[in-house]
Each structure stands twice: as C-alpha cells, then as structure tokens.
C-alpha positions as CSV (number, residue, x, y, z in Angstrom):
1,X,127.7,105.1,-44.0
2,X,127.3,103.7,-40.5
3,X,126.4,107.1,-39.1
4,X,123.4,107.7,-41.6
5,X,122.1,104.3,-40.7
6,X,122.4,105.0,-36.7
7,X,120.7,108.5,-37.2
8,X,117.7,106.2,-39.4
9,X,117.4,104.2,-36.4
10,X,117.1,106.9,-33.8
11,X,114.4,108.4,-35.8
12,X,111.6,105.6,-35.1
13,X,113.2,105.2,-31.2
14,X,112.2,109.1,-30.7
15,X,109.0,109.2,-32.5
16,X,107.7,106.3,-29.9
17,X,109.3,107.9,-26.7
18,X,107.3,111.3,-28.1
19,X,104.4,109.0,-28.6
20,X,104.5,107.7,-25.2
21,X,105.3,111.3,-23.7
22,X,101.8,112.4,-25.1
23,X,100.0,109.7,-24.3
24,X,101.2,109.7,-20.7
25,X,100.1,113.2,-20.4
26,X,96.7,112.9,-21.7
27,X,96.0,110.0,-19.2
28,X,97.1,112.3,-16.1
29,X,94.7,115.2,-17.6
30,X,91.9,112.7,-18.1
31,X,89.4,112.2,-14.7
32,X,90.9,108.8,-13.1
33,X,88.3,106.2,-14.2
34,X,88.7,104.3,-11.7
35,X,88.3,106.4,-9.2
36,X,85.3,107.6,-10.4
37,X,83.9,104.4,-10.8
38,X,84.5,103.5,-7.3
39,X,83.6,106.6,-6.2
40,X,80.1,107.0,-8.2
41,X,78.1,105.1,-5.2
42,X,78.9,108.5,-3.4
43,X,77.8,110.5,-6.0
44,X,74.5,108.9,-6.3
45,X,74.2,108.9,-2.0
46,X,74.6,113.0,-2.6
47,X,72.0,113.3,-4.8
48,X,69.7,110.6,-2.5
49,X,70.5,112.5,0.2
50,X,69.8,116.1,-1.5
51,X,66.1,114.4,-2.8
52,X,65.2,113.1,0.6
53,X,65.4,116.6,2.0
54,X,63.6,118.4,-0.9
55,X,60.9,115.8,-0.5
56,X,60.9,116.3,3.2
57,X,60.6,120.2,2.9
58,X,58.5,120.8,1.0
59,X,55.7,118.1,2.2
60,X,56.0,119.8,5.4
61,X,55.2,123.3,3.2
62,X,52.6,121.5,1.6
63,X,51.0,120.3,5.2
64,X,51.4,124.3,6.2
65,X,50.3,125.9,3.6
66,X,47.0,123.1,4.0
67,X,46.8,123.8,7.4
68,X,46.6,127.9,7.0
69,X,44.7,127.9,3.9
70,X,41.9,125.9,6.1
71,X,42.3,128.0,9.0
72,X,41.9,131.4,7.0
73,X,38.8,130.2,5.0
74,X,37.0,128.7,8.6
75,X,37.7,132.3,9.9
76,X,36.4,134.2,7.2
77,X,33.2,132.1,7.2
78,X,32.8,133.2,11.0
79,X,33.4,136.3,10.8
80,X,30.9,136.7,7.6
81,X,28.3,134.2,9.5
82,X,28.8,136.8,12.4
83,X,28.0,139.5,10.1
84,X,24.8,138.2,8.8
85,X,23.8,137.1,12.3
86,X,24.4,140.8,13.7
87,X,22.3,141.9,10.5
88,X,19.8,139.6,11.2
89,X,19.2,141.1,14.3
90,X,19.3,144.4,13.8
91,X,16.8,144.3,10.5
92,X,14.4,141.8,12.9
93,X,14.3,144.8,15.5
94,X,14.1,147.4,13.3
95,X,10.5,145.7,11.4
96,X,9.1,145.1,14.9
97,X,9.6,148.4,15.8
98,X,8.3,149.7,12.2
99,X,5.1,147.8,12.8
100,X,4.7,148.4,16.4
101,X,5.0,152.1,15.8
102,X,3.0,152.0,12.7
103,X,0.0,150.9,14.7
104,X,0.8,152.9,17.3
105,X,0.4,156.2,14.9
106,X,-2.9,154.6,13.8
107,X,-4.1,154.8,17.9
108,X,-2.7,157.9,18.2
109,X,-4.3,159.8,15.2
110,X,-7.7,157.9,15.8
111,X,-7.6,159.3,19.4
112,X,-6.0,162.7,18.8
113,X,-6.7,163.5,15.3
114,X,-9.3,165.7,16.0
115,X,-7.1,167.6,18.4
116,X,-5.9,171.0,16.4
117,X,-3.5,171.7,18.9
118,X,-2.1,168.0,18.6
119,X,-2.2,168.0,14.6
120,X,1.5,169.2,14.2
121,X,2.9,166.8,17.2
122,X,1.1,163.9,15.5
123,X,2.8,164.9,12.0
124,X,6.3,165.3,13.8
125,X,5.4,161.6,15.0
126,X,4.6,160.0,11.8
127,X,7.4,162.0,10.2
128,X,9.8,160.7,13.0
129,X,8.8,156.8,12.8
130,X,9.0,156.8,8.9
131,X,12.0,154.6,8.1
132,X,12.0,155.9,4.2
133,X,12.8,159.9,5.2
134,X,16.9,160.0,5.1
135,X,17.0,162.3,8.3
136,X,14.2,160.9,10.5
137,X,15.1,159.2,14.1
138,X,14.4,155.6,12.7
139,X,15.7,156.3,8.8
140,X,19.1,156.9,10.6
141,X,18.6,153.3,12.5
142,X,17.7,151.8,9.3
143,X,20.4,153.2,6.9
144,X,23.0,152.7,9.9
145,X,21.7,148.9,9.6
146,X,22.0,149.0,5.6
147,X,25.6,147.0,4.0
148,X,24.9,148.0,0.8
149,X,25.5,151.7,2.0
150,X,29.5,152.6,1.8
151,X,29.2,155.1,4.8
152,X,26.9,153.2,7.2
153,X,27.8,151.6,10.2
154,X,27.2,148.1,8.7
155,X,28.3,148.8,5.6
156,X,31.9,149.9,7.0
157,X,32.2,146.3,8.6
158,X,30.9,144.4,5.9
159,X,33.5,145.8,3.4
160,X,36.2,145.1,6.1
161,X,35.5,141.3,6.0
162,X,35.4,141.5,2.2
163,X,38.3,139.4,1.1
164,X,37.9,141.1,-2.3
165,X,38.4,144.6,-1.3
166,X,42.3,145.3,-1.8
167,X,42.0,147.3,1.0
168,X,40.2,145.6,3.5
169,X,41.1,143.6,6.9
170,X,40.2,140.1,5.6
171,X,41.7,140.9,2.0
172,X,45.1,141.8,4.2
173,X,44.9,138.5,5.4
174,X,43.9,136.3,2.9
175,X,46.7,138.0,0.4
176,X,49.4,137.1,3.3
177,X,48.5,132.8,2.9
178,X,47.7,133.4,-0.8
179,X,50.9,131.6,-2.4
180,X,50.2,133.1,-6.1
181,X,50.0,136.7,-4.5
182,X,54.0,137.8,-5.7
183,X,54.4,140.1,-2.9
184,X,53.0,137.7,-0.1
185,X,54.6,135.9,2.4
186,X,53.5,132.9,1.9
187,X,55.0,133.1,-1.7
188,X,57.9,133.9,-0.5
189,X,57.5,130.9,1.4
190,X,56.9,128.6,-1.5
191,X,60.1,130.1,-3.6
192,X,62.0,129.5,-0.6
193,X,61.4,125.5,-0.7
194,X,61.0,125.1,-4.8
195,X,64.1,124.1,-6.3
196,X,62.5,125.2,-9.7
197,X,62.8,129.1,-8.3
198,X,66.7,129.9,-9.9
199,X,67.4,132.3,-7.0
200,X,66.0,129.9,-4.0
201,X,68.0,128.7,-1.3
202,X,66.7,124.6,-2.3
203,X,67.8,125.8,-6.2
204,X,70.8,126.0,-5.5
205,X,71.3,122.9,-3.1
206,X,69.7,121.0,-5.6
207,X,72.7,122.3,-8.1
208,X,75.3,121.8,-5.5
209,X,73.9,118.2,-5.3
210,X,74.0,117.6,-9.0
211,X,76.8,117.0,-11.5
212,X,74.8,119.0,-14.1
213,X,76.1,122.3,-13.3
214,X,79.4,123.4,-13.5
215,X,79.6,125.1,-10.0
216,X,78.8,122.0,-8.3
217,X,81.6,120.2,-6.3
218,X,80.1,117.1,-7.8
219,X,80.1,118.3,-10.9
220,X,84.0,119.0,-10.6
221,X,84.5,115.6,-8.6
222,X,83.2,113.4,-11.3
223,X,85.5,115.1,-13.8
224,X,87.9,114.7,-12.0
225,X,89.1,118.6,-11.4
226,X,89.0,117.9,-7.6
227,X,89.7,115.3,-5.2
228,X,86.4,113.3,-3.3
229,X,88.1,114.9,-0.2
230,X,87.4,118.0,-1.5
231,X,84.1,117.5,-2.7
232,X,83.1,116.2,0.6
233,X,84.2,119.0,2.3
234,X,82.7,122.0,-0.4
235,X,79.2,119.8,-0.4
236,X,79.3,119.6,3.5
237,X,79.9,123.3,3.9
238,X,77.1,123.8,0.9
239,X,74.8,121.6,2.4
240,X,74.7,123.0,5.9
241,X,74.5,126.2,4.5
242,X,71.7,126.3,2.2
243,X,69.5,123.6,4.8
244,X,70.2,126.2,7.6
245,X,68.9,129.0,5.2
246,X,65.9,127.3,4.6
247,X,64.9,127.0,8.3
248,X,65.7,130.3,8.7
249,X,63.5,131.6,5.8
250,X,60.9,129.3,6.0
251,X,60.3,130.4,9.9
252,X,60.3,134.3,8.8
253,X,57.9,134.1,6.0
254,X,55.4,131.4,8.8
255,X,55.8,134.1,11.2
256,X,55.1,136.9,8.5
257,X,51.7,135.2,8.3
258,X,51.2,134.5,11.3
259,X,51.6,138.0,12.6
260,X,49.9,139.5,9.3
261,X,46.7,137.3,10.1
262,X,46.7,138.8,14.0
263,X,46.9,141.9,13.2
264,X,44.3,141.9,10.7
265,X,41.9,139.7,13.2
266,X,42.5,143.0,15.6
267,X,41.5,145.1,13.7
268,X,38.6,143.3,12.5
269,X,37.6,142.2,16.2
270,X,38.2,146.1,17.5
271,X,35.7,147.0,14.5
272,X,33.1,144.5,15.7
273,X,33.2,146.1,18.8
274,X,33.2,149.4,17.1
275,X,29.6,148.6,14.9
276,X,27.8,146.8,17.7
277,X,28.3,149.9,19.4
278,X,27.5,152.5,17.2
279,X,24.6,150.3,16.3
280,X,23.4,149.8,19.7
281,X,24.1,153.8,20.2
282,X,22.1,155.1,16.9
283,X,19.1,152.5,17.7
284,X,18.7,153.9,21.9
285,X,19.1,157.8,20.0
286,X,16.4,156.9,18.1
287,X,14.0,154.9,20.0
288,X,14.9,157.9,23.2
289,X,13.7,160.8,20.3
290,X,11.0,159.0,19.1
291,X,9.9,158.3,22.7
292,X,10.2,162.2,23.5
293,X,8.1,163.2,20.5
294,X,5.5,160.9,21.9
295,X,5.3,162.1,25.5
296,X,4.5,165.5,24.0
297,X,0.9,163.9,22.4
298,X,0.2,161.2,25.2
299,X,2.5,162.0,28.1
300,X,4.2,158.6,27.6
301,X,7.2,157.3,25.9
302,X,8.1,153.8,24.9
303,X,9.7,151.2,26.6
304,X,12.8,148.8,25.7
305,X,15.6,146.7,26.4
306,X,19.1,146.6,24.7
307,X,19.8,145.2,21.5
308,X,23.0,143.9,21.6
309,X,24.7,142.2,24.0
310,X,28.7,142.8,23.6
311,X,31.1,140.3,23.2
312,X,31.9,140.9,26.9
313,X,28.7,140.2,27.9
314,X,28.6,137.2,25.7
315,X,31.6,135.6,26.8
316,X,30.0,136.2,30.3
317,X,27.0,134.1,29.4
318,X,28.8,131.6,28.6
319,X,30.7,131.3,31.4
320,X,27.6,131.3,33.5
C-alpha cells in the first residue's frame, strides 16, 4: 500500500521536471530578448548607415546624369546651329552666283546673239549656269548644297547630326547618356545605383542592411540565429564589398560615356572637315568650268574668292 502511494507521488514530481525540461529548451531556441533589445540601436544605425549612402549615391548620379544630359543637348544644338550656318552660306553664294550669271547670259546673248558661230557656245553657257539641269556645273553645286538629298554632300552631314537616325554620329551619342535606352551605358549606370534593380550591386546592400530578407546578417541577428559579433563582421565584409562595387561600376559605365561621346564628336568633327571640303571643292569645279565655257565666247572668265574658310583657318582668326 505504501509503494502505490510513493509511485502516485512520483508521477506529478516527473511531469513538472518534464515540464521544466521543455520549457527550458524552448527559451534557449527562442532569440535572447534581451539582447536583442539592447542590441536593436545597432540594428537601426545599419540601416541609417545603408540609407545615408543610397541617398549619397545616387544624388551624385542624379547631379551626373544632369550634368551630361545638359552637355549633350548644348552640343547637339552647335553642331546643328553649325549646320545651318554652313548652309546658310553656301545657299547665299550659290543665289548670288545664279543672279550674277543670270545677267551675265542676258549681256552675253545681247552682244553675241547674232554671232552664228557663237550660238552653240552661248547655249553650252546658259546650259552650264542653269542650276535646275541635274548634270550642269552649277546643278552639281546646288544639289551638293541640298540636305534633303540622301547622297549630297550636305545631306550626308545633316543626317549624321540627326539624333533620330539609329545610325548616325549624334544618335551614337545621345543613346550612350539616354538612361531609358536598355542597352546604354548610362542605364547601366542608373541600375547600378537603384536599389529597386533585383540584380544591382545597391539591391543587394540594401537587403544585407535590412532584416526583411532572410540572407541578411541582420535578418539572422535579430532572430537570433547568429551572434552581433558575427553580424558585424558578415555586414562589414558585405558592406565594403558591394560600396567598392559600386565605385567600380559607376566609373566604367561614366567612362563608357565619356569615351562613346568622343568618339562620336570625331567622327562628326572629321566629317565637318570632310563637307566643307567637298563643298568648297564642287563650288571652285564649277565656278573654274563655268569660267572656261565663258572664255571661249568673251575670252574672259570669272573671278572669285574662297567660300569657306576651314576650321584651321578659323581658329587662326581668332587667334589673331
């Protein structure tokens, strides 16, 4: 009778040491509260510190991408005002010439258009001085002069400062600071410092900094799976890791641009060379013919001066 009771009594005595056994375990899988609590000043400095250099970053991407958007649309405004001022010139020339020559064909027939022998000279003339005929000495000045034509010496230029032309110099340049382009530098550049962008370097800081994402040290830390030591240290090394890799990206993509818009200003300066040239060129072929065929009714040719002066020349005058 004694033994039952004693085996009664052990019962409650084991189910509160089983009890207690449980409830210590739980506790020691449970994050320590008042660590945490203590601890989440830190948690909130990581995330201060992690917004302080996003806002940082990407200010000085928004001063950048300012500063090069401005630069690229003053440039294509000189370069297109530059265009229209070398048109200008050339089309100014080209009606002097058509109403000098125009009255000089009215002399010439009044004084030699009696002369039979004369007659076909003085129709070569007028032929030659006829801006309208595709194949005369001063049609080929005038459709070298023309934009609108896709093969003429103007017309090549033009479409080269074109920003809207895939394939053109200016287009080459303005799709290298365009942001929305996809396959642009300068995008490249913007997914580099979003931290909306899931694969960007800043993305992923900004979940390293955060204890809303399960990879995150400080995610781990505040639930206590690792100690603060250890989060400091993981965080440290993330930290230094992704920052670095944002310097390092950001200055490719800026030098991307940089290089893309000198190469394209090049090639767009080697073409103005290039037209003012050919221009200069087609204008002395045609005045120099259209001069010959008048020495053969009068015995005199005309008389002129260069067009355009070249950017050598300019810079000279300046100087001077």
């Amino acid at each position: 009778m004694m033994s039952m009771k004693k085996r009664r009594s052990a019962f409650p005595r084991k189910s509160w040491l089983l009890a207690l056994s449980l409830l210590l375990v739980s506790l020691a899988l449970l994050p320590a509260g008042s660590a945490q609590a203590a601890d989440s000043k830190w948690i909130g400095q990581v995330w201060s510190k992690y917004e302080t250099y996003n806002k940082k970053t990407v200010a000085s991407y928004d001063a950048y991408m300012k500063k090069t958007t401005d630069t690229y649309n003053a440039y294509f405004k000189e370069q297109n005002d530059r265009l229209a001022e070398l048109e200008r010139i050339v089309l100014e020339d080209q009606k002097q010439w058509n109403e000098r020559l125009g009255a000089d064909l009215a002399e010439l027939e009044e004084r030699y258009g009696d002369d039979r022998e004369l007659k076909q000279e003085l129709k070569e003339y007028e032929r030659d001085i006829n801006p309208n005929l595709l194949s005369s000495p001063m049609g080929l000045y005038t459709r070298a002069a023309n934009r609108n034509l896709l093969s003429s010496t103007l017309g090549v230029y033009a479409r080269a400062l074109n920003e809207n032309l895939l394939s053109s110099y200016m287009a080459e340049y303005k799709k290298a600071v365009n942001p929305n382009n996809l396959s642009s530098p300068a995008n490249s550049l913007k997914k580099t410092v979003s931290d909306s962008y899931l694969s960007s370097p800043m993305n992923t800081l900004m979940k390293s900094s955060s204890t809303n994402y399960i990879s995150s040290p400080i995610y781990k830390y505040s639930r206590g799976k690792i100690s603060k030591t250890k989060a400091q240290q993981e965080y440290n090394k993330l930290y230094k890791k992704y920052t670095e890799q944002i310097s390092k990206d950001t200055a490719a993509h800026k030098k991307e641009i940089a290089e893309t818009a000198a190469s394209a200003d090049r090639k767009i300066q080697q073409l103005y060379l290039e037209t003012v040239s050919a221009l200069e060129k087609q204008r002395n072929e045609t005045l120099q013919s259209i001069s010959d065929q008048r020495k053969k009714i009068t015995g005199e040719g005309l008389a002129w001066e260069p067009l355009l002066a070249s950017p050598a020349e300019e810079t000279q005058d300046k100087i001077e």
